[in-house]
C-alpha positions, 0 to 999 in steps of 0.5 A: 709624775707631773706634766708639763702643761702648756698654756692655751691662750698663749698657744693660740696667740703663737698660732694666730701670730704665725697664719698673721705673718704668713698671710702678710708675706703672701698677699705683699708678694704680688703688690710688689711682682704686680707693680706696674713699669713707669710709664712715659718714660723716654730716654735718648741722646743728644750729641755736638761735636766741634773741630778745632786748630792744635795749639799744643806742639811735642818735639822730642831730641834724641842722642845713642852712643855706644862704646866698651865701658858703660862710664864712657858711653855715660860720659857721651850721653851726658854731654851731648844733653848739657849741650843741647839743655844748656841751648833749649834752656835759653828759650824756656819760658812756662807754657810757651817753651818748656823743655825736660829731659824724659829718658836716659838708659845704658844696657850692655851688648852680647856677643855670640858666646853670651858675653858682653862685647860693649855697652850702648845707650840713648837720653832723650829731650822734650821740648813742648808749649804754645810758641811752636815757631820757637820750638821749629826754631830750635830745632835748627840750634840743638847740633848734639842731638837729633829729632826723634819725633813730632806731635801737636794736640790741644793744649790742656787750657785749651781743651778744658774750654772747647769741651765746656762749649761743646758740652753746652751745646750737647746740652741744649740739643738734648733739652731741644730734642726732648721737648720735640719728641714729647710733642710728637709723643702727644704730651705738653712739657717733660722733666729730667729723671737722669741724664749724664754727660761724656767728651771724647776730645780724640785724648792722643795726639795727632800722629808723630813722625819719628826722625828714623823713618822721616824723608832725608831732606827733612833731617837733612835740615835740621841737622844743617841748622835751619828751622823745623817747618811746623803746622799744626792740624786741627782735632775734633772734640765731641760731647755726648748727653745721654738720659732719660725723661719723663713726659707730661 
């Protein structure tokens, strides 16, 4: 019977192979366990904030009607918002008047043994832009209707410029407050490693007053006729820069 003979030079190389790679695993795992943390390193932040006037106004109308078939209460609804659409449109124009309609429902109402004894629903109107005395003005003209809210915030065009300048100004602190530190630390300059950057414009409007809770003299005008007083509120903006330098 003949046995199968294993070359020796090749088995030397497969050993000498295996104590190679093994050696190379071990002497890389301390080089990289062993690497030493970056050092003058800083990170910190830097932060603007700005106030500004609202430029923006939401006045919202609203309409309930009720009855024993939901055709009917259908009916009502739908002339009370032509009405007060018909009236809002006259003074609609792109960013200074812009008016939608925004909701519109019927749902039936149950009585004590679980059937329905009549139908209710409500439509509602937004009326919002710039010229917040047109839009007070309105107010005074739309009989159909009733205001169920009011709001004002920044406008988008408006926003997107006060956080570019509040966003600068963050910037420039940030860049003021590494060079300060980095002296402060002993070294003479710095170079950005990462830096980003965040705004917080408040995002919601300022809080609106719905028409079920706001004093009866309020509503008491709107409802004769006369103009809705309006003034807007201010609305912070905030931009925050947060990274890291490397000092020289």
């Amino acid at each position: 019977m003949m046995k199968h003979m294993q070359n020796p030079v090749s088995s030397r190389f497969s050993t000498s192979a295996a104590v190679l790679a093994a050696s190379l695993c071990v002497a890389a795992a301390p080089a990289f366990a062993d690497a030493p943390p970056p050092s003058g390193v800083l990170t910190l932040s830097a932060t603007a904030t700005t106030e500004v006037p609202q430029d923006w106004m939401r006045l919202s109308f609203a309409v309930q009607r009720e009855g024993a078939d939901a055709v009917g209460v259908q009916s009502q609804l739908k002339q009370a918002v032509d009405a007060a659409l018909a009236e809002a449109r006259k003074g609609a124009k792109p960013g200074q008047v812009e008016v939608q309609t925004t909701g519109f429902s019927i749902y039936p109402r149950y009585n004590s043994k679980g059937a329905i004894s009549g139908w209710q629903g409500r439509s509602e109107l937004l009326v919002e832009g710039r010229d917040m005395a047109a839009i007070g003005a309105l107010s005074g003209r739309i009989g159909t209707m009733t205001i169920s809210q009011v709001g004002y915030s920044l406008s988008r065009e408006a926003r997107e410029t006060v956080e570019a300048a509040v966003s600068a100004e963050a910037i420039t602190r940030f860049k003021a407050r590494a060079s300060e530190q980095a002296k402060l630390f002993g070294y003479g300059s710095y170079t950005l490693r990462e830096v980003s950057t965040s705004s917080d414009g408040g995002g919601v409007p300022q809080p609106m007053y719905r028409a079920a809770a706001a004093p009866k003299a309020m509503l008491s005008s709107a409802a004769d006729g006369e103009s809705l007083a309006v003034q807007a509120g201010k609305e912070s903006v905030t931009a925050t820069v947060t990274g890291s330098v490397q000092l020289k």
